[in-house]
DRENDO-1510 file (C-alpha; in Angstrom, 1 decimal, always signed):
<recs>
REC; n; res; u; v; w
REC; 1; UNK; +74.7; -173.6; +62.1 .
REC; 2; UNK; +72.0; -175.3; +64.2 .
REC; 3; UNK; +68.4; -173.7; +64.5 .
REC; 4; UNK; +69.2; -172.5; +68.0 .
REC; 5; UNK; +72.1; -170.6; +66.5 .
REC; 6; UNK; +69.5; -169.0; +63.9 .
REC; 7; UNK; +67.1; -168.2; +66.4 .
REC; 8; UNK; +69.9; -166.5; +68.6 .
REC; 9; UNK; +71.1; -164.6; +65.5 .
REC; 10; UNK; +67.7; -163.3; +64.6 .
REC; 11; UNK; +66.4; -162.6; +68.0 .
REC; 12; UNK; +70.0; -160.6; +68.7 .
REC; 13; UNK; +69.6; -158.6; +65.1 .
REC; 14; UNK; +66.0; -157.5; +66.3 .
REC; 15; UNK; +66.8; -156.2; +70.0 .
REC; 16; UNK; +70.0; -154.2; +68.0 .
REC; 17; UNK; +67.3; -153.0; +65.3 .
REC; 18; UNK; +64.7; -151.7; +67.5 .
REC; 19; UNK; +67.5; -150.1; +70.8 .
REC; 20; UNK; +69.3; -148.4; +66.8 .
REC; 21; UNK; +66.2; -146.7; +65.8 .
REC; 22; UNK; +64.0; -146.7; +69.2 .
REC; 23; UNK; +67.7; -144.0; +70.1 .
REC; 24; UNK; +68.0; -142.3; +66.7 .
REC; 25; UNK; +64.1; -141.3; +67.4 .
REC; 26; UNK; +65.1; -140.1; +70.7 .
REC; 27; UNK; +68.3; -138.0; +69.3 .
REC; 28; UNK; +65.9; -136.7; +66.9 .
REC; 29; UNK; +63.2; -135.6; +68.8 .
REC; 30; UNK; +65.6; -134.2; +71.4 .
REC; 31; UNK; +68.2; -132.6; +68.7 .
REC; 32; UNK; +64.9; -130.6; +67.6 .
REC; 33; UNK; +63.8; -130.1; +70.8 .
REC; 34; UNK; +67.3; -128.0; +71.7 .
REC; 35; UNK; +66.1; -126.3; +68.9 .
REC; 36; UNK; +62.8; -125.0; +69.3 .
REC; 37; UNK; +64.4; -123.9; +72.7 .
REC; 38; UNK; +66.9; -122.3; +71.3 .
REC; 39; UNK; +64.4; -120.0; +69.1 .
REC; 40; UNK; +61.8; -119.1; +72.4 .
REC; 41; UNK; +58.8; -121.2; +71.0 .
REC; 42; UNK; +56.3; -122.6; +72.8 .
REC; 43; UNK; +57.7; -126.4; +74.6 .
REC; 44; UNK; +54.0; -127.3; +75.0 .
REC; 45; UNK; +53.8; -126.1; +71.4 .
REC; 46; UNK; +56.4; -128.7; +70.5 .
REC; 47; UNK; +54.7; -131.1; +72.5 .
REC; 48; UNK; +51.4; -130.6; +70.7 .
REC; 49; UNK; +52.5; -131.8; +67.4 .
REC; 50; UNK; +51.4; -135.2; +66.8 .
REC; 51; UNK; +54.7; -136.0; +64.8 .
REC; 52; UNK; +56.7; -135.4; +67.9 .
REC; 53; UNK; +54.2; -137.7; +70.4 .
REC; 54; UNK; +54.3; -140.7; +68.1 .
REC; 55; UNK; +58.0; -140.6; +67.6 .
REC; 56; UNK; +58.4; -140.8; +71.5 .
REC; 57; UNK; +56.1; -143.1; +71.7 .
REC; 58; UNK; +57.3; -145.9; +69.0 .
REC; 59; UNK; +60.4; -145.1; +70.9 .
REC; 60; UNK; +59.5; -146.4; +73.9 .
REC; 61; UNK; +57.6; -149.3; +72.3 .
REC; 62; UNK; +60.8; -149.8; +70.3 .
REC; 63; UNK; +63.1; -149.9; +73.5 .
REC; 64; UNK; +60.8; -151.7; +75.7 .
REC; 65; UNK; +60.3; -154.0; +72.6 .
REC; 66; UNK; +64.5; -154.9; +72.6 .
REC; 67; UNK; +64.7; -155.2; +76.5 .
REC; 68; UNK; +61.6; -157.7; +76.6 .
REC; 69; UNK; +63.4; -159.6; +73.6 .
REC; 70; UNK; +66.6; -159.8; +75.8 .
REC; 71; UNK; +64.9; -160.9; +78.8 .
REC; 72; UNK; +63.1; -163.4; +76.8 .
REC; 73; UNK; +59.9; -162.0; +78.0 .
REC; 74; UNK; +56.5; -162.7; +76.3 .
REC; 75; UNK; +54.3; -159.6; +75.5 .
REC; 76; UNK; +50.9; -159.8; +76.8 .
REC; 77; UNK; +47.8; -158.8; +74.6 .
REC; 78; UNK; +47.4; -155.4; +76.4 .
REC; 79; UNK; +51.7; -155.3; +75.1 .
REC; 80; UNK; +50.5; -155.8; +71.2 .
REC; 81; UNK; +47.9; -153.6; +71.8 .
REC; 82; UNK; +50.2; -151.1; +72.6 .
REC; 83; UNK; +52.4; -151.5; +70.1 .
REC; 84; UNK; +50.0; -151.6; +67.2 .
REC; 85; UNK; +48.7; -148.2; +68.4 .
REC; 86; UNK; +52.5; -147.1; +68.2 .
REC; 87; UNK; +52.8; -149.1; +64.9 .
REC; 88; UNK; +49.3; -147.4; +63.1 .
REC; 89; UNK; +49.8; -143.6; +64.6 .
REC; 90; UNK; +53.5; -143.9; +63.1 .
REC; 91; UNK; +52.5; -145.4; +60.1 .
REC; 92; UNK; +49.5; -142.2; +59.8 .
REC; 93; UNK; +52.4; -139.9; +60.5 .
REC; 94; UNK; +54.4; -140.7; +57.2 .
REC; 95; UNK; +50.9; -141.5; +55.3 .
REC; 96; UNK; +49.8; -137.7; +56.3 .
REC; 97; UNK; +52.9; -136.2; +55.7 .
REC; 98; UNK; +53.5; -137.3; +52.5 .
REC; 99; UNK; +50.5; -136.7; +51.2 .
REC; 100; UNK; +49.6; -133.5; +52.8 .
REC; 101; UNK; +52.4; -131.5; +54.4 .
REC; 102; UNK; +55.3; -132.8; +51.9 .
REC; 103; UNK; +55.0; -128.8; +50.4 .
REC; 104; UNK; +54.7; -126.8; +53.6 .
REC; 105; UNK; +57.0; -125.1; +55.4 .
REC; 106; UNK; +58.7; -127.2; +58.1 .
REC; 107; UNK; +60.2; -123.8; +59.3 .
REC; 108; UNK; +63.3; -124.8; +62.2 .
REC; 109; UNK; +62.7; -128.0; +61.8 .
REC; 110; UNK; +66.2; -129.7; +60.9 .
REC; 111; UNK; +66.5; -131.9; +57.6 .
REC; 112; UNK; +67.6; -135.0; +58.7 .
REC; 113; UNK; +65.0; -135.1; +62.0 .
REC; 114; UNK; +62.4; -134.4; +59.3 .
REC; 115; UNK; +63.5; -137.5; +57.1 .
REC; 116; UNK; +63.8; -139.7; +60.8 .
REC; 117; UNK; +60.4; -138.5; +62.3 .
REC; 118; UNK; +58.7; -138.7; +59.1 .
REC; 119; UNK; +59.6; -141.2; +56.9 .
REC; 120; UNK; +62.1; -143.4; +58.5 .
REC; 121; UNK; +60.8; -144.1; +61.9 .
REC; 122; UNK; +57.2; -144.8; +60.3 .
REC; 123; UNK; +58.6; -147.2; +57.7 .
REC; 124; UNK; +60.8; -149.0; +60.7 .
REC; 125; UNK; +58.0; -149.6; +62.8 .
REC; 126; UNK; +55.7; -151.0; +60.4 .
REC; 127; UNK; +58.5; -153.3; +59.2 .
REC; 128; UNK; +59.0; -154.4; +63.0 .
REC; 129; UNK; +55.0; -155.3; +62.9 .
REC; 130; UNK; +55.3; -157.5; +59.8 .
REC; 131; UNK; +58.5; -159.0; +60.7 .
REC; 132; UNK; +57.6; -159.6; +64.1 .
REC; 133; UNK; +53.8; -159.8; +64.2 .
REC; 134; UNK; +51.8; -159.6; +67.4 .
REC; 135; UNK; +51.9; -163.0; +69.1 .
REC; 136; UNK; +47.9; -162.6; +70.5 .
REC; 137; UNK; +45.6; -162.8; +67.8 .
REC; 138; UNK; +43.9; -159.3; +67.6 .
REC; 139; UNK; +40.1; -159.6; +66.8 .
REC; 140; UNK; +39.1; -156.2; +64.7 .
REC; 141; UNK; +37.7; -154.4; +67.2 .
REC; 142; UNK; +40.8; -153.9; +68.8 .
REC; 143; UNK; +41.2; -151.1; +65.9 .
REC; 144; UNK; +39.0; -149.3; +68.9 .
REC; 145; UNK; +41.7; -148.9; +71.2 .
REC; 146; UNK; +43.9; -147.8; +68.4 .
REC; 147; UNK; +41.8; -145.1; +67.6 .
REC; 148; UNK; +42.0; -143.6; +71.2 .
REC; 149; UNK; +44.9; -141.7; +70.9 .
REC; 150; UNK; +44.5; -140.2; +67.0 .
REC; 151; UNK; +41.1; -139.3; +68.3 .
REC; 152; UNK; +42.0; -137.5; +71.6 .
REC; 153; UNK; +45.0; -135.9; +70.0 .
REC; 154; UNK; +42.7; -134.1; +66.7 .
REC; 155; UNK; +39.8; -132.8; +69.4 .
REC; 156; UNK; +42.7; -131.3; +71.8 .
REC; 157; UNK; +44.7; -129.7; +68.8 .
REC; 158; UNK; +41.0; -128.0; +67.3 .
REC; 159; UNK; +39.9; -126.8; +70.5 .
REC; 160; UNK; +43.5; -125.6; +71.8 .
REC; 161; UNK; +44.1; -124.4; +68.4 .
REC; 162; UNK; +40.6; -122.6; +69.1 .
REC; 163; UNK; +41.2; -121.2; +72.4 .
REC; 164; UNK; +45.3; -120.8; +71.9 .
REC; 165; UNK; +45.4; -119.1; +68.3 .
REC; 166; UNK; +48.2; -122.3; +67.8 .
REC; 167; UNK; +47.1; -124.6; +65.0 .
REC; 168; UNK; +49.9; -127.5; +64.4 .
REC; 169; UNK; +48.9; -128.7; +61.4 .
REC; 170; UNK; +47.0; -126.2; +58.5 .
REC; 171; UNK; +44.4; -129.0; +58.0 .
REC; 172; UNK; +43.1; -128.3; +61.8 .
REC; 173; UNK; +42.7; -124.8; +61.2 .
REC; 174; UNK; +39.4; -123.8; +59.9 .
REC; 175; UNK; +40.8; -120.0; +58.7 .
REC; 176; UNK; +43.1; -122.4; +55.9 .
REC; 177; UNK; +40.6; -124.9; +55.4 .
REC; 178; UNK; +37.0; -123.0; +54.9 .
REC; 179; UNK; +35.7; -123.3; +58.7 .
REC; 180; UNK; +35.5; -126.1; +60.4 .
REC; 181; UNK; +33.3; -128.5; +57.9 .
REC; 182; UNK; +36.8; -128.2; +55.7 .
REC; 183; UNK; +38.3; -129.3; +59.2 .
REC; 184; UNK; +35.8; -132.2; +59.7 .
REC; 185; UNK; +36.2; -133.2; +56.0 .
REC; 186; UNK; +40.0; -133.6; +56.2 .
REC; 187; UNK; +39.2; -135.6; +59.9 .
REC; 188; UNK; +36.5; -137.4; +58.0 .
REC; 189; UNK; +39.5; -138.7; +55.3 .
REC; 190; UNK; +42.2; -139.4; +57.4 .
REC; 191; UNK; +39.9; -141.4; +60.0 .
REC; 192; UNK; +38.8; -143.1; +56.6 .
REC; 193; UNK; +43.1; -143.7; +55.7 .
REC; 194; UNK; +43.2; -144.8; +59.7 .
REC; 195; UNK; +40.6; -147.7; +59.4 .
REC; 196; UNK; +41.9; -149.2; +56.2 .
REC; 197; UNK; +45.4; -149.1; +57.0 .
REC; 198; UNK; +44.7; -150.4; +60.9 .
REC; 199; UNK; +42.6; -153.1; +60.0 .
REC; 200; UNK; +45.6; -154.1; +56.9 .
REC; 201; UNK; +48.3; -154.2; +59.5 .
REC; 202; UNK; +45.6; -155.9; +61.6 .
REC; 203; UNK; +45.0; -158.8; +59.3 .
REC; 204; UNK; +48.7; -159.1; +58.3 .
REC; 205; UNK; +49.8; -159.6; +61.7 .
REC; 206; UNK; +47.1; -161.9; +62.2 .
REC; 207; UNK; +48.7; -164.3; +59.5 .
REC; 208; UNK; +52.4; -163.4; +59.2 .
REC; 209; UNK; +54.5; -166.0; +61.0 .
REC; 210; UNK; +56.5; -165.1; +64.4 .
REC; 211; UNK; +60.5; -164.7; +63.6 .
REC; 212; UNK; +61.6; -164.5; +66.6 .
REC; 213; UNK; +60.6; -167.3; +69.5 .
</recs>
C-alpha cells in the first residue's frame, strides 16, 4: 500500500465517522424531539436546553466537517474556531452531566438519546479534535470566542428561567440551589471546569499532528 493509498483510507474513514455520528446526533435530537411533541411541552422549552443546542451544533460541525474533507477543502481559522466551540461546549455537556445531573430525573427523555447526547456525542467530538487537530494554530485567547456561547446560553436560561418559571437545569434555579449566590457559585465552577478543559484541548491541538492532509 502506497502512502497515497493510506492517506485516501484515512481521509475516507474520517468523512464516514463524522456524516455516522454528525446523523445519529440528528436522529437523536429529532427522535426526542417527536417526543416532547408528542406529550404538549414547551418546543422553545426543548430548545432551551443546552444539551439539545450543542448536539445540533457538533452536528453540523461534524457534517460540514465530512463534506469539506470530501471536497478536499481547507478550514479557515474562523472554521477551527468554530469547531473548537462545538468541540469544548460538547465536551462541558458530558463533563456536567456526569458529574451533576447523572441522579436526576431525565423524565421523557428516551434511554438511548440520553447515552448519544450525553456521553457519546461528547466523547466523539473530542476524539475528532485530537485525531484531527485544528490546522491554524490557536493562540489562548481564542478560549474568548469559545466562551461566547456557554456564556450567552447560562444568562438567557437564569433570566428566562426568572421571568418564565422554566429552569432547564436545577443548578440555574436559585429555589434548588439557595438563591442565586448558589446559582453564581455553580456558574463560578463550571466556568472554572470550562477554562481548564478549553485551554487542554487548546494546547493538544496545538501539538498533536494532522492525520488527515
Amino acid at each position: 500500500m502506497t502512502v497515497d493509498d493510506r492517506r485516501t483510507g484515512r481521509r475516507s474513514a474520517l468523512i464516514a465517522f463524522r456524516a455516522f455520528f454528525g446523523l445519529l446526533t440528528l436522529a437523536a435530537v429529532g427522535t426526542q424531539l417527536t417526543v416532547h411533541i408528542q406529550h404538549a411541552f414547551s418546543v422553545v422549552n426543548f430548545f432551551s436546553y443546552f444539551t439539545n443546542l450543542s448536539n445540533l451544533f457538533a452536528a453540523g460541525v461534524l457534517l460540514i466537517g465530512a463534506m469539506r474533507l470530501m471536497s478536499r477543502r481547507e478550514p479557515t481559522v474562523t472554521d477551527d474556531i468554530i469547531r473548537g466551540t462545538a468541540t469544548v461546549c460538547m465536551a462541558l455537556v458530558g463533563i456536567v452531566f456526569t458529574i451533576l445531573l447523572t441522579n436526576e430525573d431525565v423524565g421523557t427523555l428516551l434511554p438511548w438519546v440520553n447515552t448519544v447526547t450525553h456521553y457519546v456525542i461528547p466523547l466523539v467530538v473530542v476524539l475528532d479534535w485530537l485525531y484531527q487537530p485544528p490546522r491554524s494554530r490557536l493562540a489562548v485567547r481564542q478560549i474568548g470566542y469559545w466562551l461566547i456561547l456557554p456564556v450567552v446560553y447560562s444568562i438567557y436560561a437564569v433570566v428566562r428561567g426568572a421571568l418564565m418559571g422554566f429552569y432547564p437545569y436545577p443548578f440555574f434555579n436559585p429555589a434548588k440551589v439557595g438563591g442565586y449566590g448558589g446559582v453564581a457559585l455553580y456558574s463560578a465552577g463550571m466556568l472554572v471546569v470550562f477554562l481548564v478543559m478549553s485551554w487542554a484541548l487548546l494546547m493538544l491541538g496545538n501539538k498533536l499532528p494532522r492525520r488527515v492532509a
